[in-house]
Residue, then its C-alpha position, 0 to 999 in steps of 0.5 A: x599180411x599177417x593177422x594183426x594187420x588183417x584185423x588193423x585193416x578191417x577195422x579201418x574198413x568197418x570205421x569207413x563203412x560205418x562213416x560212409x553210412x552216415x553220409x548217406x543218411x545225412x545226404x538223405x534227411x536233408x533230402x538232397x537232390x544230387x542222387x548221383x552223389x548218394x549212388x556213389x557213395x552207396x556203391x564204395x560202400x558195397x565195395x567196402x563191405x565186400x573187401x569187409x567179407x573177404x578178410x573176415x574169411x580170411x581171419x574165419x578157419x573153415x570148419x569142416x564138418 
């Protein structure tokens, strides 16, 4: 992948991180029982973040000091 899809890509992840956060939230004021729902929702998210981090070093030089 080149760098404008890498950045198209991440983009994409942060708008659904960002999303899946509100579902959590939403989920949880409304103080909804289905604790299985709101683990798996906080698990993709952490998975997102992780592929979030990946492309950030991707598109990141490593500064050699």
């Amino acid at each position: 992948m080149n760098e404008a899809e890498l950045q198209k890509r991440l983009e994409l992840l942060r708008t659904e991180h960002g999303d899946l956060n509100a579902a959590i939230d939403a989920l949880t004021a409304t103080g909804s029982t289905d604790q299985l729902q709101i683990a798996r929702l906080k698990k993709r998210k952490l998975r997102l973040k992780d592929q979030i981090a990946l492309i950030e070093d991707n598109l990141l030089p490593d500064i050699i000091a």
